[in-house]
C-alpha positions as CSV (number, residue, x, y, z in Angstrom):
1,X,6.2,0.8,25.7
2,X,3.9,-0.5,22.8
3,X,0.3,-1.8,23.7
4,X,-1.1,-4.3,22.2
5,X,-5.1,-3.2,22.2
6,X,-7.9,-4.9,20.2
7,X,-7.5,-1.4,18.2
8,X,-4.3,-1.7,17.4
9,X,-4.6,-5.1,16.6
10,X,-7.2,-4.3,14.4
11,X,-5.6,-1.7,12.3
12,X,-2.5,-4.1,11.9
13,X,-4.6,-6.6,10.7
14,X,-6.1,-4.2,7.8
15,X,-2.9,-3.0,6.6
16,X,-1.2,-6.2,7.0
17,X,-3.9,-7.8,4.6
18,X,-3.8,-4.4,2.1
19,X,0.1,-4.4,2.1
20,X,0.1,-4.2,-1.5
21,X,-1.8,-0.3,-1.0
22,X,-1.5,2.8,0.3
23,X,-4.2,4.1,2.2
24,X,-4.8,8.3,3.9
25,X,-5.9,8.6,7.2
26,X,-9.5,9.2,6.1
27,X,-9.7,5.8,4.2
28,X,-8.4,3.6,6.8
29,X,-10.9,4.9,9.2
30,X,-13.4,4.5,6.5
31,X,-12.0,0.9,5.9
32,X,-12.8,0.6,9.6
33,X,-15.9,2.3,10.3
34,X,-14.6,4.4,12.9
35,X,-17.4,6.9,14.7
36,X,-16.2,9.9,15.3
37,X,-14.9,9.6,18.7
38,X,-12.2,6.8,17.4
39,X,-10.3,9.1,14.5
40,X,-8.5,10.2,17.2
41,X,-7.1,7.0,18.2
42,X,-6.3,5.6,14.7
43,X,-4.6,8.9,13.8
44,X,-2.3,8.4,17.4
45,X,-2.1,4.1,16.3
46,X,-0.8,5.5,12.6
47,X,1.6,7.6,13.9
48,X,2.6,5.3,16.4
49,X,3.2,2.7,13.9
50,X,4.8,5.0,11.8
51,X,7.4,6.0,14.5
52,X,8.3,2.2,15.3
53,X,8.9,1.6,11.4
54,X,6.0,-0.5,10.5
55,X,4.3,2.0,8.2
56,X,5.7,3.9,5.0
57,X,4.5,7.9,4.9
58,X,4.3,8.7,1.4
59,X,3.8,12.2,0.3
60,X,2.5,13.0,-3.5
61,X,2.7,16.5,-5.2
62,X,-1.0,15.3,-6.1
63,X,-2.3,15.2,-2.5
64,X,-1.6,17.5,0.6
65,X,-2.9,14.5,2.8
66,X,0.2,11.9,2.8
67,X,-0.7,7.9,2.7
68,X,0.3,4.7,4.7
69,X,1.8,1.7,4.0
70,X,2.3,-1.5,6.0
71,X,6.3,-2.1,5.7
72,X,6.6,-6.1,6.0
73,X,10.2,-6.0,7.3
74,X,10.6,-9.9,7.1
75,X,9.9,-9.4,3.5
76,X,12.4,-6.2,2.9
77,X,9.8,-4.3,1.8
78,X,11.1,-1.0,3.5
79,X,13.8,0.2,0.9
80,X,10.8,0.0,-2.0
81,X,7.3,0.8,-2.4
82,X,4.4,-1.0,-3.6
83,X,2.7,0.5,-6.5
């Protein structure tokens, strides 16, 4: 079951609005100002959100941290990626 909190809500709103971008954990709590105490639930929203399909994981040979990308399904976005 999937809870909708103002959280959530407010991370979906972020990447929904930055669809054209990937962003690392570490920038979208950045993006957010997150304190300390909420990394913890942005990193569980992420990989929530992941896991239900609404965020590409990219991985780069550059980077050991992967990125995140809002996957806009109405739009077909999930068989390409936005560069």
């Amino acid at each position: 079951m999937t809870y909708n909190t103002e959280k959530r809500n407010e991370l979906l709103v972020f990447l929904k609005s930055n669809s054209d971008r990937s962003f690392s954990l570490e920038e979208i709590c950045a993006s957010l100002t997150v304190d300390g105490r909420g990394k913890s639930t942005v990193y569980r929203q992420v990989s929530a959100l992941h896991a239900e399909g609404l965020l590409r994981r990219i991985s780069s040979d550059c980077s050991r941290a992967p990125t995140y990308q809002y996957v806009d399904k109405s739009a077909h976005c999930e068989s390409h990626l936005h560069l």
